[in-house]
N, C-alpha and C positions, 0 to 999 in steps of 0.2 A: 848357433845359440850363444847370447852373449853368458859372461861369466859375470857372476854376483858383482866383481871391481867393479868390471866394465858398467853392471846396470847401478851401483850405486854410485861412481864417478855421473854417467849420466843425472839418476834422481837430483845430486847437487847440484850439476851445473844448472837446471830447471829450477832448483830453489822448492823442490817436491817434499813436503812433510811427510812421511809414510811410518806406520808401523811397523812391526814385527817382520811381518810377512811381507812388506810392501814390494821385497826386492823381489820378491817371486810373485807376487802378483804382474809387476811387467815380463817375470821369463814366462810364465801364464801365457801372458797377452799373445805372444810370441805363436802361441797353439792354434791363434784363431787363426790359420793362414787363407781359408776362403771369404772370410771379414776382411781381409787387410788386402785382399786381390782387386774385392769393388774396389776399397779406397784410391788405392795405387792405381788403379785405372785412369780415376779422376785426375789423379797427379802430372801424368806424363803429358794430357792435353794442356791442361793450365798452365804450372807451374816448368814444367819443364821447356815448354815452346817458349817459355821466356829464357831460358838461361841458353838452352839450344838451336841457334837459327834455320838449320836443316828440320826439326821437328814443328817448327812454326810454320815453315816452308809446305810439308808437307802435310800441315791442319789445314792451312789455306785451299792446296790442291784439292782434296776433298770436301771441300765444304764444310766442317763440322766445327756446329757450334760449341764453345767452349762452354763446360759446363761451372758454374761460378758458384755454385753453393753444396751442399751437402746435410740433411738429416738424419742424424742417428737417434733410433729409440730403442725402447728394449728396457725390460726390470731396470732397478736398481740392483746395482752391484755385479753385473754384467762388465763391466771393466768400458767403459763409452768413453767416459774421459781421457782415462789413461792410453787408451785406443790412438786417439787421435794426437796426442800430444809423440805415443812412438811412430807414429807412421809419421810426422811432421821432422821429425828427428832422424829415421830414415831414410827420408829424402834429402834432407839436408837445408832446409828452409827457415827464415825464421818464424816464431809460434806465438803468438799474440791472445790472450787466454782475457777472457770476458766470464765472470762468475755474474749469471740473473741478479739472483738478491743481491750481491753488493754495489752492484750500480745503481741502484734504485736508492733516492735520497728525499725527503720532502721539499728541500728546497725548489724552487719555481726554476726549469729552467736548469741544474747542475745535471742530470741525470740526460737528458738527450746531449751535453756537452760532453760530458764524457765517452757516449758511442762515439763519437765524431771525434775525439781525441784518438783515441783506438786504432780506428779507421784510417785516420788520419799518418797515426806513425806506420802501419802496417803498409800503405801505398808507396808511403818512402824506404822502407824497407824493402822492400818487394825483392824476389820472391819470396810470399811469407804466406802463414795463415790465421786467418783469425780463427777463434774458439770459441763458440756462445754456448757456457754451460748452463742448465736449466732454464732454456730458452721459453719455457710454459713462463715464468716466472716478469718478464722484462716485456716478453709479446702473448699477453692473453688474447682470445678471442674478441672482437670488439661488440658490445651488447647495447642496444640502447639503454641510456642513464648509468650506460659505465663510467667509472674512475675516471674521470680528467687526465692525471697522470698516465693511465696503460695505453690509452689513448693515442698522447704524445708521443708514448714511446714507441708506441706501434707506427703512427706516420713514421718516424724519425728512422726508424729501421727499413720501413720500406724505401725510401728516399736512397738510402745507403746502399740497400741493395742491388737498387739500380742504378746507382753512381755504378758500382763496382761493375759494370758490363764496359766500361768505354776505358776501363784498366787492366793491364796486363799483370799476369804474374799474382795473382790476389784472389784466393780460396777459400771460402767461408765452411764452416764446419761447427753445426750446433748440436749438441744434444740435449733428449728432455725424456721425462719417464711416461708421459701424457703427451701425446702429438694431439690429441682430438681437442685438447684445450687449445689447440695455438691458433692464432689467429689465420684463417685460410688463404688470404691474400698473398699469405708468405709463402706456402706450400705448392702456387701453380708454378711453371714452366717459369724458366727465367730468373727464379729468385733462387728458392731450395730445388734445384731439378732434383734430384737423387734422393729416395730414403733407403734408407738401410736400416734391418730391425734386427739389433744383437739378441736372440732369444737366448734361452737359457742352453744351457752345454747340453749337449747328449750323454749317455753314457759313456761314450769312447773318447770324450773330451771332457768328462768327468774325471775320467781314467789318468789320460795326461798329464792334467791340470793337478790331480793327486801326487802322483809321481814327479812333479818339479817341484809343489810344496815340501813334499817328502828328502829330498835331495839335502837340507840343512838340518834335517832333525837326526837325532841318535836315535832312532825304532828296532822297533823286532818283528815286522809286517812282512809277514812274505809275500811274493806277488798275486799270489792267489786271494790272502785276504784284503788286498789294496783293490782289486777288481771287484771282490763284495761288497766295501765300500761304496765304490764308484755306482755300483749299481743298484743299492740299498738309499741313496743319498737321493731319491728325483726330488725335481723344483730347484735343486742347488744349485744357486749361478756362485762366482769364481769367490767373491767375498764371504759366502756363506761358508764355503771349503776352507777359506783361509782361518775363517772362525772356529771351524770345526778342529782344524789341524791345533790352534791355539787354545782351545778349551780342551783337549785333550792331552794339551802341554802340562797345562793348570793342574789339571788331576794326578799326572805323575808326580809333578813338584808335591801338590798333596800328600800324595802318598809315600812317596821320601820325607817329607819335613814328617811324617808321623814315624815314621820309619825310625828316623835319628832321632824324634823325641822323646820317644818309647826306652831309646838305648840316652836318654838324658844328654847328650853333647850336640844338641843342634838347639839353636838362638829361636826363641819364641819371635823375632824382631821380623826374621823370613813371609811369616806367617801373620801376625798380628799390624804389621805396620812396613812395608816394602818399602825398599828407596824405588827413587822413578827413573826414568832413563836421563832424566836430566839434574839430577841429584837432588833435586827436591822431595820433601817426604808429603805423603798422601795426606792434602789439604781435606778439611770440615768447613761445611759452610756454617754461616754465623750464630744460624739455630743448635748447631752443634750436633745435627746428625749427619750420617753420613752422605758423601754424595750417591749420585745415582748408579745402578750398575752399569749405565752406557756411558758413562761421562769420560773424556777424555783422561782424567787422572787415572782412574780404574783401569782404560786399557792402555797407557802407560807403566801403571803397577803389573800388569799380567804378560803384557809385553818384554819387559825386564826381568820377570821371573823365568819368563821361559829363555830369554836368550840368555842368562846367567846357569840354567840347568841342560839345555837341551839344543845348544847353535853350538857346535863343535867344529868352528871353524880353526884352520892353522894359523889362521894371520888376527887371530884375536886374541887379546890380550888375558893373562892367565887368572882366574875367577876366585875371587877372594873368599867364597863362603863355600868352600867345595876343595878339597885336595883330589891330589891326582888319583889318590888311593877308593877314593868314593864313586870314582867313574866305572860303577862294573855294571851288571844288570839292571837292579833298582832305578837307574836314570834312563833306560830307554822307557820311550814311549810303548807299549803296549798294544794288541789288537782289543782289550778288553777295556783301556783308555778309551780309545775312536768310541767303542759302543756305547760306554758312558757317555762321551761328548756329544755322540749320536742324539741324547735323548733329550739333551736341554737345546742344543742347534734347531730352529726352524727354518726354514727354507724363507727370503725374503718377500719373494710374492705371496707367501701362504698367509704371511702374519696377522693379514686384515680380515679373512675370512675361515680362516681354521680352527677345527675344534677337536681338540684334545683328546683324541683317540683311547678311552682305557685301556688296558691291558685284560684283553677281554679273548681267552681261545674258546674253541668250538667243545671243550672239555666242561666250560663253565655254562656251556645253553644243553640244557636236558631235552634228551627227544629231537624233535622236527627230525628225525635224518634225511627224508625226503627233500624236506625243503631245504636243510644243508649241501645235500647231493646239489640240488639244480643252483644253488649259488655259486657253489666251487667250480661246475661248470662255466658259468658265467664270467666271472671275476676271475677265477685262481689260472684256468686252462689256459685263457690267451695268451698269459704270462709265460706260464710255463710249458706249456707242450704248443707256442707259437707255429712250428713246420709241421705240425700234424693237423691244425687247418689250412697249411697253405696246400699240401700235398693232398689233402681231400676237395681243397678248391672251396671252401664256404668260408664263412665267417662269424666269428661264436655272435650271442646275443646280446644286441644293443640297451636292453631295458629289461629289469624285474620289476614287478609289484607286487609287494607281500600287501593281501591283506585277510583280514580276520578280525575276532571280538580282540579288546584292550588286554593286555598281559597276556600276552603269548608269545611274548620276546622277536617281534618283528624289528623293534630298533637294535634292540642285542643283538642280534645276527648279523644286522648292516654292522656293525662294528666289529663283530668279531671277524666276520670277513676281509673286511679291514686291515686288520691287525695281524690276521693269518698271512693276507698276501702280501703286506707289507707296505702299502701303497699308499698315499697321498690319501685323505679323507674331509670333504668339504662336504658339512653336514649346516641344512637350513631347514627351518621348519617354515610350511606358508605363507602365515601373517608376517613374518620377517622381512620378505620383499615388495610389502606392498609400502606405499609414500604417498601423501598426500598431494605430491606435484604430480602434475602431470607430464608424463616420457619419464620418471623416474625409475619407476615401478619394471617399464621394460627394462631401463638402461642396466637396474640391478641382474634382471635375468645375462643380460647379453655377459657385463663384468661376470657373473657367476661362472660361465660357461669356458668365457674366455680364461680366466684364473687356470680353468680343470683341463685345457689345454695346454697351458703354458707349464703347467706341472703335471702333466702327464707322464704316467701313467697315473689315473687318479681314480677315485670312486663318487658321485656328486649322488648324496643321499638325499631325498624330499622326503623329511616328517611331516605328515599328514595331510598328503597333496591334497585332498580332496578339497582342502579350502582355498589351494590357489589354482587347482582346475577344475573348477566347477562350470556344469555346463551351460553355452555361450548360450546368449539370444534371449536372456530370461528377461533383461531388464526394455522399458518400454519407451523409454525414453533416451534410448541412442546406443553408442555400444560404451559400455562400463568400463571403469578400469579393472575388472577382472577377465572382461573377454580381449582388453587386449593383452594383460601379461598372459592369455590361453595362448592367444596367437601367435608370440611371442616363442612360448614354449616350446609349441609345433615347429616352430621352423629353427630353433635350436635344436632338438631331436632330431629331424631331418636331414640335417647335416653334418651326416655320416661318415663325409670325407674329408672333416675336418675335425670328428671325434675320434680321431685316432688315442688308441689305450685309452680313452674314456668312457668308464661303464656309469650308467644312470641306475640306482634304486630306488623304489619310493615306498611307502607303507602309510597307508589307508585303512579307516573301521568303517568305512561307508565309499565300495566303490560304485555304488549305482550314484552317485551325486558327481563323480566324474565324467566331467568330457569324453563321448564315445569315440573321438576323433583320437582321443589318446593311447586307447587300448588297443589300435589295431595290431598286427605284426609289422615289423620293422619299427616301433618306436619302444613298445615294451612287448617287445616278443615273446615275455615267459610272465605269467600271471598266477601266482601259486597261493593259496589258500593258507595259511598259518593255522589251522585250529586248536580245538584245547586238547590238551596230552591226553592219551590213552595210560592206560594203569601200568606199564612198563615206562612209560615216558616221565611218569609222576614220580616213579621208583628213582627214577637219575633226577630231577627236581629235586626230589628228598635230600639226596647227598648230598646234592652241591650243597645245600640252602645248612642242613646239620654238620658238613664236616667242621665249620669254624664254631659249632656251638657244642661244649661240653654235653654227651648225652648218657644216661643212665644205662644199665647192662639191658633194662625188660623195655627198650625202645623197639617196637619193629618197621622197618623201612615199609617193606609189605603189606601191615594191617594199615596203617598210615595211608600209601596208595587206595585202597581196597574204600577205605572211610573217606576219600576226597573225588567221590565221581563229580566229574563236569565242573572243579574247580581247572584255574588256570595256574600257568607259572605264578603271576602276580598274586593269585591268592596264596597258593603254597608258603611263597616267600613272607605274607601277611601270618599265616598260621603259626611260622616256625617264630616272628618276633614276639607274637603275640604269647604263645609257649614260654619264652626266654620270660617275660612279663610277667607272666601268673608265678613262674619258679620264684622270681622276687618279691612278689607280693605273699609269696605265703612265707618264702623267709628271707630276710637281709642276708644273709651268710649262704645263701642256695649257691654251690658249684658248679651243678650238673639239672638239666632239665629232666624229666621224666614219662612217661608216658602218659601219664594223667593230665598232665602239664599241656601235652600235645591234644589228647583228644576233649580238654577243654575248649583250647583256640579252636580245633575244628568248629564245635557247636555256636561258638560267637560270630565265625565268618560267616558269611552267607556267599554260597559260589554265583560268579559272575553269570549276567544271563547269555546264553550263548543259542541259544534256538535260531533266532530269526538270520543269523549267521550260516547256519547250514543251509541255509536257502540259496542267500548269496552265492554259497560255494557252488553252487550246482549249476548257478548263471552265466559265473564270470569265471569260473575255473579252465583257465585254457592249459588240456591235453596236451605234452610234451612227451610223451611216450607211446605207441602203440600197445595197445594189449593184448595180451599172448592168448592162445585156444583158450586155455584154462580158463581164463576171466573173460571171454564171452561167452562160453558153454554156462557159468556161475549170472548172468546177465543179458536172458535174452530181450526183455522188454526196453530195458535203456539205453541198448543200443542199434533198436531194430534187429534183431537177429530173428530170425525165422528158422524152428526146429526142422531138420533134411531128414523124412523117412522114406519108406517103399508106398506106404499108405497116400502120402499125399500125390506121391508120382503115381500113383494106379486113378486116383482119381480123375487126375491133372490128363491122363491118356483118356482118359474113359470121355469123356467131353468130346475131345477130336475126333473118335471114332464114328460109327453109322449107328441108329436107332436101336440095331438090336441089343448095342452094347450097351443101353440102359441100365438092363439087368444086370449087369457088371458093376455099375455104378453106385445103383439103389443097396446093394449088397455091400461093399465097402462104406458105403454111408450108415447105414448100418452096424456094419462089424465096428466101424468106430465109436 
């Protein structure tokens, strides 16, 4: 493992701008060592049979072609770039670094000369490698009535690529965040042979990756809570941790500058206007507000704040806005810092499709406990008691579908489940995915699915599927774009072995309007009924909805329940605003609502219709529990049970027997 000099003498000689953390995001890189084994693979045929004549020797003997190119993809913030520029440094090579966008110029003609400059020194250099970063960007896919220019670029490239087989020593290595945008021609045999996809860190290289961040900071993390992290943090690829560790820098500095401000001898200057790392102070743009919170100044000011409070290095120079006397507890980092940091950090792949989970526990949805029970199975178990399905040999359920009448908190639950188990949550309502192009509408489901993998463990909620699964073959004039994002559907459902930790929910107020192909077992294996609260259920509605509203001594929870049959959550919640409403209308200075107040709004609501709902339940309600004596002794009709006496067996004999046993017969027919 190299040491901070070592990797910051490196960053220099490369000419590498980095931040804060950048010196540990290459001791980071350092973790991926089954990433850098493909690489290095690649390296010894190419570049080393050039510097080695025995290993050239022995490429020849065997026949193997040399492989000349190299594609890495994978999120952003995965570390691709920096990947390759250590592995090029590793080996010992020189490293010829190509940025997409900046090569691209309008002028006619400047922009294919400059690959070819590139290319050009790297030949002469040899052994070297080139670097095409945001390779989507220089070589898009070519489209009829595309761009002139991507065009160009794309011949130009391909042309290069195949110069580069009849040269020794000369290793191309591109990354890009979008392979399916690149133009395909690059991607067969011969050009790019190799891809390599840096996915996002597991938990044990979360873990890691924590612990080398951690290595430069003053904390107070014991190891235990450094692995909750690790394991509390999915989706987090390396940059996002490194975020994490620096916004949680930020909140201590916070909470010391308040600390010494409180006690009057700490400079507003800390706080209100930072110097930068480069001694400049935090510029305004011309409008005169301030910049953005991602702008490079900003994280130069945050950067500087932290390594001035929180890099306690020995060979750094001693810190002017800080005596040695203020270096005691106050300045370490916190496990209760990370948590904060925790909750403004999103994970990079989520950013485009995430939705902001409330703070929502199983304390604040009154009643369901049934249907609470079968979600925490669903969701919570895999998580947590994972070796008691392996050791029983099954595997929890793939799909729930809550449905039921409107306000009965079927979306509340998807969330608080959520927020219970702690997981990832990519929440889409139907109409959201559909697009007027055409293949778009799929392409959104496939991206959707693929995201909930990539940040797996996740939970991929559908509000109100029933309008993007509605059943196929209606339309008459060919198939629609809703039967193919159905189809679509199904065969992301299906692939089961590649929805690892990903649980599907959906909730529907019309599942007879759903695709039957959906409902089977193995896609939504638990199909549970949401209905409206029973008067014990209304009784915990009540609370939750009254505890944040002032209420009078002569309230009662009970008569309240009692007065609200066959309303829902959603009415409840209507009643108790409507309640708080009437208090002020009869007076401006009202503090406390009253009972009267209450069984006002009752008389105003009108409870939601929920009839033709009970029907549904009795259709589509699929039985996940066997039922005990008791409840079919209470249910012989609807479930086929047939009452067992001596009468029916005397009968049942009397038939088999000879003529004379009639009389036996006609007698017990009879007696009954």
């Amino acid at each position: 493992m190299w040491t901070d000099a070592q990797l910051a003498s490196h960053v220099r000689h490369m000419g590498a701008k980095i931040a804060l953390f950048g010196l540990h995001t290459f001791s980071m890189l350092l973790l991926f060592n089954s990433i850098k084994h493909k690489i290095f693979y690649l390296f010894p045929l190419n570049l080393l049979s050039f510097i080695n004549d025995s290993i050239k020797v022995q490429t020849s003997n065997f026949g193997l072609r040399i492989t000349r190119g190299v594609l890495l993809h994978g999120p952003p913030g995965t570390g691709k770039t920096s990947l390759a520029q250590l592995c090029a440094h590793d080996v010992g090579v020189n490293f010829f670094q190509i940025n997409g966008p900046e090569i691209v110029t309008q002028y006619f003609g400047e922009s294919e000369q400059a690959l070819h400059e590139v290319f050009d020194s790297a030949i002469q250099a040899a052994p070297a490698v080139v670097f095409i970063d945001e390779l989507d960007a220089i070589a898009p896919a070519r489209k009829d009535g595309g761009e002139e220019l991507s065009q160009r670029m794309v011949a130009t490239l391909l042309n290069l690529m195949d110069g580069i087989s009849r040269t020794e020593g000369l290793l191309v290595i591109a990354a890009t965040n979008r392979p399916d945008h690149i133009e395909p021609a690059l991607r067969r045999p011969g050009r790019f042979d190799k891809e390599i996809e840096i996915g996002v860190p597991s938990p044990k290289q979360r873990l890691d990756i924590l612990f080398t961040l951690l290595c430069g900071v003053d904390h107070s993390l014991s190891d235990l809570q450094v692995e909750h992290l690790a394991t509390v943090t999915h989706g987090f690829v390396g940059a996002d941790l490194a975020a994490l560790c620096n916004e949680a820098a930020l909140i201590c500095l916070r909470r010391y500058a308040n600390l010494k401000k409180s006690c009057g001898d700490f400079s507003n200057d800390i706080t209100e206007q930072p110097t930068l790392m480069n001694g400049e102070t935090n510029s305004r743009n011309q409008s005169g507000s301030a910049t953005s919170s991602v702008s490079e100044s900003d994280t130069s000011v945050a950067s500087n704040a932290v390594l001035q409070l929180c890099m306690m290095d020995t060979t750094s120079e001693s810190m002017e806005i800080i005596s040695d006397s203020d270096k005691d507890h106050n300045l370490k980092v916190s496990f209760e810092d990370f948590q904060k940091a925790r909750m403004k950090i999103r994970p990079s792949a989520m950013r485009e499709v995430i939705l902001e989970v409330p703070k929502v526990n199983w304390e604040d949805v009154g009643g369901q406990n049934e249907v609470k029970a079968q979600l925490m199975e669903a969701v919570e178990w895999p998580q947590k008691h994972r070796d008691a399905f392996n050791r029983i040999g099954t595997r929890p359920p793939t799909g729930v579908l809550m449905f039921g009448p409107p306000g009965c908190s079927k979306t509340l639950m998807a969330r608080a489940v959520a927020s219970e188990a702690g997981l990832n949550f990519l929440a889409v309502k139907g109409p959201e995915l559909f697009s007027k192009w055409v293949g778009e509408s799929e392409k959104a489901v496939r991206s959707l699915f693929a995201k909930a993998r990539t940040n797996a463990p996740s939970i991929v909620f559908f509000d109100e599927i029933d309008s993007l699964a509605v059943t196929r073959g209606k339309e008459s004039d060919g198939v629609s774009v809703s039967d193919r994002v159905m189809s679509q559907l199904l065969v992301e459902l299906d692939g089961l072995h590649q929805r690892v930790n990903v649980t599907v929910i959906a909730a529907t107020n019309r599942p007879d309007k759903i695709d039957p192909a959906l409902l089977r077992p193995g896609r939504f294996d638990r199909l549970l009924y949401v209905g409206p609260p029973n008067e014990t259920d209304r009784e915990d509605i009540f609370r939750i909805h009254l505890r944040k509203i002032p209420c009078d001594s002569d309230v009662s929870i009970k008569e309240l329940a009692h007065l609200t049959d066959g309303c829902t959550g959603a009415d409840i919640s209507l009643i108790c605003r409507e309640a708080a409403v009437a208090a002020i209308e009869e007076n401006l200075g009202a503090s406390v609502i009253s009972m009267k107040h209450l069984k006002k709004a009752i008389n105003q609501v009108q409870p939601s219709e929920v009839q033709s709902y009970q029907k549904l339940s009795a259709k589509f309600q699929r039985a996940v529990r066997s039922c005990d004596t008791n409840e079919l002794d209470h249910m012989p009709h609807k479930s086929g049970y047939t009452s067992f006496n001596v009468r029916n067996v005397l009968k049942s004999c009397a038939l088999l027997l000879p003529i004379p046993a009639v009389i036996l017969y006609f007698w017990t027919a009879r007696s009954g």
